[in-house]
ChimeraX commands (.cxc) that place a marker at each C-alpha (Angstrom):
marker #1 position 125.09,82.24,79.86 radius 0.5
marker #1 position 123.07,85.18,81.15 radius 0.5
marker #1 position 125.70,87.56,80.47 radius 0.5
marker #1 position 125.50,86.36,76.94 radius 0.5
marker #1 position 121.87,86.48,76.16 radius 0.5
marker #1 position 122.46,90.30,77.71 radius 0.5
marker #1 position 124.98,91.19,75.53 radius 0.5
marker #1 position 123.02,89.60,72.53 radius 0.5
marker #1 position 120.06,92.02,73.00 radius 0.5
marker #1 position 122.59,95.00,74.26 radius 0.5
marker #1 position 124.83,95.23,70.92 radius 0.5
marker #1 position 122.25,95.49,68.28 radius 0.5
marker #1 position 120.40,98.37,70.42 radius 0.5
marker #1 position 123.37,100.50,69.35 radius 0.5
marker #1 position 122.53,100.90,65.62 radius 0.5
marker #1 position 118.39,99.88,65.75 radius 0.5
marker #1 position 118.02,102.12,69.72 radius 0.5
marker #1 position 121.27,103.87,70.02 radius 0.5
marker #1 position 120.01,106.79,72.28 radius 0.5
marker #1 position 118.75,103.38,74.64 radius 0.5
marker #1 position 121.94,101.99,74.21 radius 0.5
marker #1 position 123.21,104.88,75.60 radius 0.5
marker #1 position 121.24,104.80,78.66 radius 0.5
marker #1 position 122.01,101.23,79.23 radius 0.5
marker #1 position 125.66,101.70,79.03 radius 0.5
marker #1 position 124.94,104.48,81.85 radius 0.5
marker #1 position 123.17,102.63,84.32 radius 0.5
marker #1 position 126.02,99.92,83.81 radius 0.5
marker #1 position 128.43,102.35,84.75 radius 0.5
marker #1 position 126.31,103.70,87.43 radius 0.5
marker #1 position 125.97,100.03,89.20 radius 0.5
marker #1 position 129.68,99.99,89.28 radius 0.5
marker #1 position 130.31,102.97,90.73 radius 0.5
marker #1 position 127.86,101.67,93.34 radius 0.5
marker #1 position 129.42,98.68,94.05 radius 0.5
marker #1 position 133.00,100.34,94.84 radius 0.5
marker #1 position 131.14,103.53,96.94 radius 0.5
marker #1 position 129.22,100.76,98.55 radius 0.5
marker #1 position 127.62,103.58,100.46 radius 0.5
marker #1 position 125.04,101.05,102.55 radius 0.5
marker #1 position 122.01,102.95,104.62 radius 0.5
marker #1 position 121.53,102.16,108.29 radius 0.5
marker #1 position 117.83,102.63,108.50 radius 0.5
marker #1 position 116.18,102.20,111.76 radius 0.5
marker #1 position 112.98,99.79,109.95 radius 0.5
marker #1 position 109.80,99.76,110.69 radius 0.5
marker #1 position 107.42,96.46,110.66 radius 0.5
marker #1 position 104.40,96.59,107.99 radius 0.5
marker #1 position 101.94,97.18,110.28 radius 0.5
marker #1 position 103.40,99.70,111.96 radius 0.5
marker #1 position 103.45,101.38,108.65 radius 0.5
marker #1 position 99.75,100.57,108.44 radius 0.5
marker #1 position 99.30,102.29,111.17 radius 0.5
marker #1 position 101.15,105.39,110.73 radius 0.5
marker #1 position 99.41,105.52,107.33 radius 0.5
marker #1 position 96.10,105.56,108.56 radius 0.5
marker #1 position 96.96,108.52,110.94 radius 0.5
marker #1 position 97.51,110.48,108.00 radius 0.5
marker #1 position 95.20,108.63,105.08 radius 0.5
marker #1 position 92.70,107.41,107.06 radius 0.5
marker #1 position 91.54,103.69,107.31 radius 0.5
marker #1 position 93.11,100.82,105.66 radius 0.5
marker #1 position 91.77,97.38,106.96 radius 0.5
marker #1 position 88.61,97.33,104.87 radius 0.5
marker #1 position 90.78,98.14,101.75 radius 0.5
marker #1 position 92.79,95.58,102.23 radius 0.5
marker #1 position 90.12,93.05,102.68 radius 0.5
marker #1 position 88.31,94.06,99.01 radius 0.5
marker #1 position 87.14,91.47,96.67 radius 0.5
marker #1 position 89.20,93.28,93.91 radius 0.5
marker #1 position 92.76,93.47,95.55 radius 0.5
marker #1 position 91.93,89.34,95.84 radius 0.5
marker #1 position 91.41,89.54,91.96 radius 0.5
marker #1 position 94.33,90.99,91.16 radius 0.5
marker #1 position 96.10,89.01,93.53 radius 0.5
marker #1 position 94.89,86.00,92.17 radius 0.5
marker #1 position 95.13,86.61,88.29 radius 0.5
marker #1 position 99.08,88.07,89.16 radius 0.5
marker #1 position 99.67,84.83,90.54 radius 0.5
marker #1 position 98.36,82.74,87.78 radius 0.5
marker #1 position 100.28,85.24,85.19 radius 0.5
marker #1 position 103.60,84.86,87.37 radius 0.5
marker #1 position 103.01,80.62,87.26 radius 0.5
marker #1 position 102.67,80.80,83.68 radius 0.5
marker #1 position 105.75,83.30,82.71 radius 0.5
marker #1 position 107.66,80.97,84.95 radius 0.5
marker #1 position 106.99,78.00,83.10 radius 0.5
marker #1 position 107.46,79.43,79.61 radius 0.5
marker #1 position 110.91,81.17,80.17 radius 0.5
marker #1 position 113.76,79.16,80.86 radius 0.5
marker #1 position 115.25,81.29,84.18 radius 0.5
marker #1 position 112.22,81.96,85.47 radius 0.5
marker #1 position 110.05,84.65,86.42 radius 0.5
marker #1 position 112.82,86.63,87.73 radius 0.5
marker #1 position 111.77,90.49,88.29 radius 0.5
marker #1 position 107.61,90.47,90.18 radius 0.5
marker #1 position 107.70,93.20,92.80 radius 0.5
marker #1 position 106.74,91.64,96.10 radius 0.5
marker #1 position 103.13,90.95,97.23 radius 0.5
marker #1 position 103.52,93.70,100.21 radius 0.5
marker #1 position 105.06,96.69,98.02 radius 0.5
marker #1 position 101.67,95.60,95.37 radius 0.5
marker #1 position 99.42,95.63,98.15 radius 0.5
marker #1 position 100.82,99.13,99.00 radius 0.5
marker #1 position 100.41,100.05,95.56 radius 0.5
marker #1 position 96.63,99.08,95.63 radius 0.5
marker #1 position 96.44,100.50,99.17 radius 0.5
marker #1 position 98.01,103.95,98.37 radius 0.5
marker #1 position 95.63,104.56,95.42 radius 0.5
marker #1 position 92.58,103.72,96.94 radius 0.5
marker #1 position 93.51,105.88,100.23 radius 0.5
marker #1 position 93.80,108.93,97.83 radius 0.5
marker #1 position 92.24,108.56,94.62 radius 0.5
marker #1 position 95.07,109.90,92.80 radius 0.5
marker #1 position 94.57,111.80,89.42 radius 0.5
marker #1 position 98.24,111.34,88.01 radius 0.5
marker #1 position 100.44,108.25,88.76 radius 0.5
marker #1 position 103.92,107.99,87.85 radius 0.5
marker #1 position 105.84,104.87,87.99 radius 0.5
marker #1 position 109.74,104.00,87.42 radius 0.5
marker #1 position 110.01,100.25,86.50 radius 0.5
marker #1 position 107.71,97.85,84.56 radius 0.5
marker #1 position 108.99,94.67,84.31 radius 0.5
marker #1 position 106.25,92.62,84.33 radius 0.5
marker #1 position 104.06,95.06,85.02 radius 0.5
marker #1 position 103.30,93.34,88.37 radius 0.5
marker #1 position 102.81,96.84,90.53 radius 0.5
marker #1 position 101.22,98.46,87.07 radius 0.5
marker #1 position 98.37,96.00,87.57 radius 0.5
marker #1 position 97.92,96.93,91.02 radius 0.5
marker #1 position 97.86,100.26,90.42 radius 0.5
marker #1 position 95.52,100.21,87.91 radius 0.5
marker #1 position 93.18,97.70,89.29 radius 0.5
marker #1 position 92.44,100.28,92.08 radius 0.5
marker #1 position 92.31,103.69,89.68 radius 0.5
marker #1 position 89.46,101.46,88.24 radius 0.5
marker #1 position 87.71,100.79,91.45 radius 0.5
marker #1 position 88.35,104.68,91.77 radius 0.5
marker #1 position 86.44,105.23,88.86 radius 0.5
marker #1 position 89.71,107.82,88.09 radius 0.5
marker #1 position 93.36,108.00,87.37 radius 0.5
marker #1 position 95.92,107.76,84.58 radius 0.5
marker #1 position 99.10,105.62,85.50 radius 0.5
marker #1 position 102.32,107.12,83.97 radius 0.5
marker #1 position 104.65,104.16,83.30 radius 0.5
marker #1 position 108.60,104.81,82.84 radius 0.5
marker #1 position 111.20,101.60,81.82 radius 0.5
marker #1 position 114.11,100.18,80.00 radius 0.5
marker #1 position 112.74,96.26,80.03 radius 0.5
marker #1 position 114.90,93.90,80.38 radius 0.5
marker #1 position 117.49,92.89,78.42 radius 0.5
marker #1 position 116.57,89.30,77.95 radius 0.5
marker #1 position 115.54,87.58,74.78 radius 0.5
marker #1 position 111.86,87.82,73.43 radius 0.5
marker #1 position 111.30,90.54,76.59 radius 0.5
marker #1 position 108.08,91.86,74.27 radius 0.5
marker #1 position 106.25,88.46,75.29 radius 0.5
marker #1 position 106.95,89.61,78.93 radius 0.5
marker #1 position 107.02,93.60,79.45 radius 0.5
marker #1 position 104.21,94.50,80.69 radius 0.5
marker #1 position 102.32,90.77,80.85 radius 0.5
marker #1 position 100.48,91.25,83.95 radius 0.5
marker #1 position 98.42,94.00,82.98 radius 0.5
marker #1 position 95.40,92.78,81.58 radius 0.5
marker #1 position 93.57,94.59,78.61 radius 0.5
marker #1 position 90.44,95.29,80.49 radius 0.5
marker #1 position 92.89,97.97,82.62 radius 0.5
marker #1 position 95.02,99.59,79.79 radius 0.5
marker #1 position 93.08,102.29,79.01 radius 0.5
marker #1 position 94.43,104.01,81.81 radius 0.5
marker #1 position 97.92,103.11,81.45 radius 0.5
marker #1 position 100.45,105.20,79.49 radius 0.5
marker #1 position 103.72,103.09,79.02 radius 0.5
marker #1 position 106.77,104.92,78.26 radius 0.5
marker #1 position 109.64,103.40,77.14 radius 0.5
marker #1 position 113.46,104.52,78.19 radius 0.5
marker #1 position 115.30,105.69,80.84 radius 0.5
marker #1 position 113.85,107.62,83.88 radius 0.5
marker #1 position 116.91,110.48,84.06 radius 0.5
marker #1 position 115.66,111.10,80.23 radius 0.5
marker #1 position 111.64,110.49,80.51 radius 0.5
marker #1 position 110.48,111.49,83.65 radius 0.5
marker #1 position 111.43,115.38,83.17 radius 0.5
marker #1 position 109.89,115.48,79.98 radius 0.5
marker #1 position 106.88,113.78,81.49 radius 0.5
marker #1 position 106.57,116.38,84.26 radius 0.5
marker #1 position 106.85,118.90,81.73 radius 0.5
marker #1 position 103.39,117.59,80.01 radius 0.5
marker #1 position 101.45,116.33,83.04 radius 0.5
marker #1 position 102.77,119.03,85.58 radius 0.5
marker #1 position 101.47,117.69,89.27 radius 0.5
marker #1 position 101.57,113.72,90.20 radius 0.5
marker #1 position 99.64,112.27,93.37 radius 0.5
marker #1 position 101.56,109.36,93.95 radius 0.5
marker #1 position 105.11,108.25,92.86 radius 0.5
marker #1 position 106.55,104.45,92.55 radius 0.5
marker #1 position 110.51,103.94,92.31 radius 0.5
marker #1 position 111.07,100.01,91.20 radius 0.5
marker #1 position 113.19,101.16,88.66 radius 0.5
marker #1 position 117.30,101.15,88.75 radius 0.5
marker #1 position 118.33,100.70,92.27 radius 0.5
marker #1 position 121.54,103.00,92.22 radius 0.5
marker #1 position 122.50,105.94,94.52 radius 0.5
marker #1 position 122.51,108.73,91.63 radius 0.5
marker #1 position 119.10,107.21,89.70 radius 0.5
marker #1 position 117.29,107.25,92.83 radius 0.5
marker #1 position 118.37,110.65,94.01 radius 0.5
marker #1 position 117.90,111.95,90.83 radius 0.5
marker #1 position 114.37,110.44,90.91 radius 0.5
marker #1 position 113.21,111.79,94.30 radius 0.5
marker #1 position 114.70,115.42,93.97 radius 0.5
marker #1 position 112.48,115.85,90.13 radius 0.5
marker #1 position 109.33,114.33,91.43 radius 0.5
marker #1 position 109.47,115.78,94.90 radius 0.5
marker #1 position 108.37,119.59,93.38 radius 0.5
marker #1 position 105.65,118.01,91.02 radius 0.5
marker #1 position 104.34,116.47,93.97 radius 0.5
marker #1 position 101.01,117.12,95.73 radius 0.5
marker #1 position 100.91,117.95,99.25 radius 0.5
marker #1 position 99.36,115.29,100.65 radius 0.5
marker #1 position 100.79,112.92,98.05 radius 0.5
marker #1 position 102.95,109.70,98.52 radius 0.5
marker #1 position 106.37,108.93,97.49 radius 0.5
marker #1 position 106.75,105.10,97.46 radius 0.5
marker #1 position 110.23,103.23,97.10 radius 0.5
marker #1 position 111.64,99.51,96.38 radius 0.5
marker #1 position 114.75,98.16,97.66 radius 0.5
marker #1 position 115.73,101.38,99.36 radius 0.5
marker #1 position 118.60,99.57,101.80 radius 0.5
marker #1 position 120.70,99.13,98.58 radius 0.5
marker #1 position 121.97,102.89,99.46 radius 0.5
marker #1 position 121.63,106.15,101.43 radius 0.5
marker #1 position 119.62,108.16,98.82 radius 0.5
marker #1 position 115.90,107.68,100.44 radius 0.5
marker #1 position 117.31,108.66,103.73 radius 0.5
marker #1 position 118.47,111.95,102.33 radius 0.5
marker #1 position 114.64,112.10,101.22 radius 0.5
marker #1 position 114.23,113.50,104.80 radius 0.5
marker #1 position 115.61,116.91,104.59 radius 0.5
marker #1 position 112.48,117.59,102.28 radius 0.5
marker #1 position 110.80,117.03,105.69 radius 0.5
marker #1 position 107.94,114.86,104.39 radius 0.5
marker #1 position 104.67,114.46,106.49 radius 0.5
marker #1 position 105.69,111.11,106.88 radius 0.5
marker #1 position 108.72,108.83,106.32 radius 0.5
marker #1 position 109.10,105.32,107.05 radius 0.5
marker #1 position 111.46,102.59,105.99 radius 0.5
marker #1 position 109.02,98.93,106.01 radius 0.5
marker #1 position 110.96,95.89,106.81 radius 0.5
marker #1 position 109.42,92.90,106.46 radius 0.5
marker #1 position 108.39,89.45,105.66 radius 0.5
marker #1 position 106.13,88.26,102.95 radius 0.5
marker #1 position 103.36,86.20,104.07 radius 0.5
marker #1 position 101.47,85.35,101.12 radius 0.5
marker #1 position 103.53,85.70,98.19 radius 0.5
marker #1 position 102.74,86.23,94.35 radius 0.5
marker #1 position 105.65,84.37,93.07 radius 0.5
marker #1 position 108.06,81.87,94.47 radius 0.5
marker #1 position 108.58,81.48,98.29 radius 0.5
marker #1 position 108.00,84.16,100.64 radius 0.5
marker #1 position 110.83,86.34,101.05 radius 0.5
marker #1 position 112.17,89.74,102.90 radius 0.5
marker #1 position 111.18,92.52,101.79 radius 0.5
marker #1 position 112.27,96.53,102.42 radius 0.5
marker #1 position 110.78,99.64,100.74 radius 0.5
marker #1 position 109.87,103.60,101.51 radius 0.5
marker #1 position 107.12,105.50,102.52 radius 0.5
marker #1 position 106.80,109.39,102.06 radius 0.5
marker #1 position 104.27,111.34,102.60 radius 0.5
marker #1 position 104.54,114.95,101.25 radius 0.5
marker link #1:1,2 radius 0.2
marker link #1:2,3 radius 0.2
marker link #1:3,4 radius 0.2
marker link #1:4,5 radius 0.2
marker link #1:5,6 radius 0.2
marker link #1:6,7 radius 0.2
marker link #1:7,8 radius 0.2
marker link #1:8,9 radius 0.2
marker link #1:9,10 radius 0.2
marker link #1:10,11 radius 0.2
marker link #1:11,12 radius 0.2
marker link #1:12,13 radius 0.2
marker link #1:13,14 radius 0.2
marker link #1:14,15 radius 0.2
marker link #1:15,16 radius 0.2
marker link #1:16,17 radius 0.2
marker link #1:17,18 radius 0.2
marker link #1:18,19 radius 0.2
marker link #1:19,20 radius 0.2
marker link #1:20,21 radius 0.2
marker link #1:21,22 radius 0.2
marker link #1:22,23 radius 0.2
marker link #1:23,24 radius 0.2
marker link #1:24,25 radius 0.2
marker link #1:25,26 radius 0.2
marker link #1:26,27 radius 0.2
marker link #1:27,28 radius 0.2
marker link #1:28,29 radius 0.2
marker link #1:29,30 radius 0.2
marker link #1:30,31 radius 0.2
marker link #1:31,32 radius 0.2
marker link #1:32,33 radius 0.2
marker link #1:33,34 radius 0.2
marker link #1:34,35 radius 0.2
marker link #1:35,36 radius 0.2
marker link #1:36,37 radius 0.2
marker link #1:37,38 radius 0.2
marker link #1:38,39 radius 0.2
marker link #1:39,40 radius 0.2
marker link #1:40,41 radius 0.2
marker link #1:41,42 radius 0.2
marker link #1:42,43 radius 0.2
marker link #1:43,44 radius 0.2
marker link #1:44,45 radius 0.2
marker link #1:45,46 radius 0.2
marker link #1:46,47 radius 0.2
marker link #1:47,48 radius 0.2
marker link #1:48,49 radius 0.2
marker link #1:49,50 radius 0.2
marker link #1:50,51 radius 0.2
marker link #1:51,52 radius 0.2
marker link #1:52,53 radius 0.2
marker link #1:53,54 radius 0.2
marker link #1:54,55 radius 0.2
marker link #1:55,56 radius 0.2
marker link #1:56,57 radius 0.2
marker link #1:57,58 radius 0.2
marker link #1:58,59 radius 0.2
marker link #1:59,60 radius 0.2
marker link #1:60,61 radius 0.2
marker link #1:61,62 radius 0.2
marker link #1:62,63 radius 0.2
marker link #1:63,64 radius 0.2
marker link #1:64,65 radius 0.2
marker link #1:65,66 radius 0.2
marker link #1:66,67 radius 0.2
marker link #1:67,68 radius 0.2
marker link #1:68,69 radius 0.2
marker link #1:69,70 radius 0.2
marker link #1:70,71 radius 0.2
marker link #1:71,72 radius 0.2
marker link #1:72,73 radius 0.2
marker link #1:73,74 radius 0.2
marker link #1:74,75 radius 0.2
marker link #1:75,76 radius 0.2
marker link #1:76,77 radius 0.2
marker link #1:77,78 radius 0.2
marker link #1:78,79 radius 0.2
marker link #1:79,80 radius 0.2
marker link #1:80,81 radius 0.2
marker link #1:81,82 radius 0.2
marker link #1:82,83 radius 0.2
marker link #1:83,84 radius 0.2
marker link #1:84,85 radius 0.2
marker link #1:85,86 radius 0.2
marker link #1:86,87 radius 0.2
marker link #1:87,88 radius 0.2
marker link #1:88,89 radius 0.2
marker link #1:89,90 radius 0.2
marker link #1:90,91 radius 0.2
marker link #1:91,92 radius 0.2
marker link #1:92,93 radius 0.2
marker link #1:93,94 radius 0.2
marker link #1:94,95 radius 0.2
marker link #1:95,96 radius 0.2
marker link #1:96,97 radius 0.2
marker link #1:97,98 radius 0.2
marker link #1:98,99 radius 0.2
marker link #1:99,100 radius 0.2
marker link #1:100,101 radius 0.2
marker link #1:101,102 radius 0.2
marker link #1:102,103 radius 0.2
marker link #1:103,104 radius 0.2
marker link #1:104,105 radius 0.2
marker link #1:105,106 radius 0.2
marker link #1:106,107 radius 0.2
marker link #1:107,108 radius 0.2
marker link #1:108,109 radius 0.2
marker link #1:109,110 radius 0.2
marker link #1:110,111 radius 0.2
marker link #1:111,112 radius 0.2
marker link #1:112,113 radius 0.2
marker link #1:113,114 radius 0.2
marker link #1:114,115 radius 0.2
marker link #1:115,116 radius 0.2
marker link #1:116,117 radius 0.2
marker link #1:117,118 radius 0.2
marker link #1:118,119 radius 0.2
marker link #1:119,120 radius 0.2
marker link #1:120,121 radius 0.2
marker link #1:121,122 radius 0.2
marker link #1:122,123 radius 0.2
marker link #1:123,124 radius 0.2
marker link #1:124,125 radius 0.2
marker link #1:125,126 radius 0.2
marker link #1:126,127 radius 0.2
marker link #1:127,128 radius 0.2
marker link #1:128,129 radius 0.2
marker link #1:129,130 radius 0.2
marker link #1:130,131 radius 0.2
marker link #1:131,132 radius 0.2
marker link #1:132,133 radius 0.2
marker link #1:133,134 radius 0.2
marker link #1:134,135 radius 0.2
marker link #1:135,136 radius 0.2
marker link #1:136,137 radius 0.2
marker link #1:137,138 radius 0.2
marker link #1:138,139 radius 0.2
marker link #1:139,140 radius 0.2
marker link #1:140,141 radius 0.2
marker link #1:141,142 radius 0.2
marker link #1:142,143 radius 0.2
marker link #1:143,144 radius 0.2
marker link #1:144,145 radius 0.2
marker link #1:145,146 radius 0.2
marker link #1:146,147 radius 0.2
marker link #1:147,148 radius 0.2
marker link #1:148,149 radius 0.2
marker link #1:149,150 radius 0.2
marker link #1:150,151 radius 0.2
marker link #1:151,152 radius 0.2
marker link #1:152,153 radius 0.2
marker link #1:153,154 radius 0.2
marker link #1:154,155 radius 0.2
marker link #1:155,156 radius 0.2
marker link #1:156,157 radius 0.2
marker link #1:157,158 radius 0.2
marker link #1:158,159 radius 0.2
marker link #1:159,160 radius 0.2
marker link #1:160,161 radius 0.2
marker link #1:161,162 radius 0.2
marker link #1:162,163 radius 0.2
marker link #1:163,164 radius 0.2
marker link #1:164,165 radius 0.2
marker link #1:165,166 radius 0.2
marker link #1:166,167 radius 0.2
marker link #1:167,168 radius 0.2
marker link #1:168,169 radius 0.2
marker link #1:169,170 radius 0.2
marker link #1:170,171 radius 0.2
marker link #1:171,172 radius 0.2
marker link #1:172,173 radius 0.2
marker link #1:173,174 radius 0.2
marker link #1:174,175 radius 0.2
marker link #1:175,176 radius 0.2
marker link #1:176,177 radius 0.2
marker link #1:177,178 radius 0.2
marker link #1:178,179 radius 0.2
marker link #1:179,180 radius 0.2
marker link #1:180,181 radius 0.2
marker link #1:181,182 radius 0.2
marker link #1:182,183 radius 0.2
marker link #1:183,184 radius 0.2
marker link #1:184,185 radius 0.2
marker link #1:185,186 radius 0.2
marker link #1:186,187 radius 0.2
marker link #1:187,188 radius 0.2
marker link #1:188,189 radius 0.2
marker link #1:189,190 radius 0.2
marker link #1:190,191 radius 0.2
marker link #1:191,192 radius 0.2
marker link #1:192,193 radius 0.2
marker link #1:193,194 radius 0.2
marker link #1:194,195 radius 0.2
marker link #1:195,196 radius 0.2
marker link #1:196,197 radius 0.2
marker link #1:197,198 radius 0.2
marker link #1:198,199 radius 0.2
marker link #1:199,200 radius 0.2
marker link #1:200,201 radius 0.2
marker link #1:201,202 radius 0.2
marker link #1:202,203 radius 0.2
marker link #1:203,204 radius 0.2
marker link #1:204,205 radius 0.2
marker link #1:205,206 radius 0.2
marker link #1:206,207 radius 0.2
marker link #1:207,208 radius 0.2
marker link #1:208,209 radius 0.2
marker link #1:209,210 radius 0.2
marker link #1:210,211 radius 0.2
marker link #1:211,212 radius 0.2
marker link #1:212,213 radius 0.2
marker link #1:213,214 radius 0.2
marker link #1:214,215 radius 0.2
marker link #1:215,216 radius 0.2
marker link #1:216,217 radius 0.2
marker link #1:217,218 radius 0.2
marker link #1:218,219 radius 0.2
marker link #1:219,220 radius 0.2
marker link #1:220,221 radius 0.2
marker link #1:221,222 radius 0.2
marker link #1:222,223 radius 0.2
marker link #1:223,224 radius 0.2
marker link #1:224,225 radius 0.2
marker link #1:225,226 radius 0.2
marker link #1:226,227 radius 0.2
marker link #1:227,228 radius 0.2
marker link #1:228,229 radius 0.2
marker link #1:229,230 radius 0.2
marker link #1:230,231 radius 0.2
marker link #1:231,232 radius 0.2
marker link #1:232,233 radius 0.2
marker link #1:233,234 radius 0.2
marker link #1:234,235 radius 0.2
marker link #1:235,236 radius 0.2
marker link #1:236,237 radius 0.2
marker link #1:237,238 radius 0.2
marker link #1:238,239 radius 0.2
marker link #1:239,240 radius 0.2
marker link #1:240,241 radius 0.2
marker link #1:241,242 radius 0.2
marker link #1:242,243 radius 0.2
marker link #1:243,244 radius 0.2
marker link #1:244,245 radius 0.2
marker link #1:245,246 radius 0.2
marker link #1:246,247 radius 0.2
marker link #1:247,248 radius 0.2
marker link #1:248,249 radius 0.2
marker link #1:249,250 radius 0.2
marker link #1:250,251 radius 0.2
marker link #1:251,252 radius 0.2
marker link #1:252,253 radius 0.2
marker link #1:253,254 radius 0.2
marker link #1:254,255 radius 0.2
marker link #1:255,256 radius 0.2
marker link #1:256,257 radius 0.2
marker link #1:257,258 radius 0.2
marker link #1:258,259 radius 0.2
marker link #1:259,260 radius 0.2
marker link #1:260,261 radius 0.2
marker link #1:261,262 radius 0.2
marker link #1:262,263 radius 0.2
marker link #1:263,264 radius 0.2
marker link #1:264,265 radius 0.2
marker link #1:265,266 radius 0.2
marker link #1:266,267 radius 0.2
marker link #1:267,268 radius 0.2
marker link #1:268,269 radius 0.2
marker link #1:269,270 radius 0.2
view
């Protein structure tokens, strides 16, 4: 049945979006070359609060930042959101990024005020709100926003939901894939402080990802990654000898959606 509502929204992109269609059909082939590589990582994890820790070493403190009345806001309003996609659509709510990689989001911003933020992956719009609920406590910041949403029926009542309108005058959304946008991007804005990959977890996409922000990126800046066990391509992230590099392995405690789950993402410091 999924399959089918997929297909339903993929066929008529290739006469109304056929330069979309295009990229979907690429990141198809891109998951299936994955799955017969099936070149796993062996990362040596870290807990989050190590990660904390090692953070703060470079970026300075984190507990009271973690502890502000706004990150509970957004927290709160995310989950409501999430409650109230999940009732209205059929499967679900089936795409939130986890409460710890938001938190980092929230966390990363506030450590370094960041100018220019450049995001792969929407979705929701679950780390978007994050983001941009700290840029305002910054009193700074543009969020760059790159994604392909999801092929799913009615996906305009969902892209994007959790970002409220108070925050969206800071938020540039662009729509298609990130081997097409994000160049073109870098072209305009030139330098980024802080980097989010939530977007196709593939070898290739992610490699391809790291290796054209990596030279717009500030020293000092952070490199942040979801779901980097699914292959080897954040590892290889190390012979740009970052600052810092850490692979976070945890558990959810208090989760924004659904029960509390696993959770692994990256850490790079430039």
């Amino acid at each position: 049945m999924e399959l089918l509502e997929g297909l339903g929204v993929l066929v008529p992109l290739l006469w109304r979006r056929p330069q979309e269609f295009r990229e979907r059909i690429a990141g198809f082939a891109d998951l299936a070359l994955d799955s017969i590589v099936n070149a796993t990582s062996d990362y040596d994890p870290v807990s989050w609060g190590r990660a904390l820790r090692d953070m703060e070493a470079c970026l300075g403190p984190a507990a009271a930042i973690l502890d502000e009345p706004a990150l509970r806001d957004v927290e709160g309003e995310t989950r409501r959101i999430l409650r109230r996609v999940n009732d209205e659509n059929p499967r679900g709510a089936r795409w939130p990024a986890d409460s710890l990689m938001a938190r980092l989001c929230y966390l990363s911003c506030r450590l370094i005020h960041p100018e220019v933020v450049v995001e792969t992956g929407v979705a929701y719009g679950v780390s978007s709100a994050f983001i941009l609920k700290a840029l305002q406590e910054n009193g700074r910041g543009t969020l760059y926003s790159i994604d392909l949403p999801p092929l799913r029926t009615g996906y305009e009542k969902f892209w994007g939901i959790a970002v409220p309108d108070e925050l969206q005058g800071r938020w540039r959304l662009h729509r298609g894939s990130s081997a097409r946008v994000l160049p073109r991007l870098l072209q305009e804005i030139s330098k980024a402080d802080l980097f989010v990959h939530d977007s196709l977890h593939t070898h290739r996409n992610m490699r391809h990802e790291f290796d054209t922000i990596w030279p717009h990126l500030r020293n000092g800046g952070l490199l942040l990654a979801d779901d980097v066990e699914r292959n080897r391509a954040f590892g290889e992230l190390q012979r740009k000898e970052p600052t810092l590099w850490r692979v976070v392995e945890d558990r959810e405690v208090s989760p924004l959606h659904g029960r509390a789950a696993p959770v692994t993402f990256g850490i790079a410091i430039k």
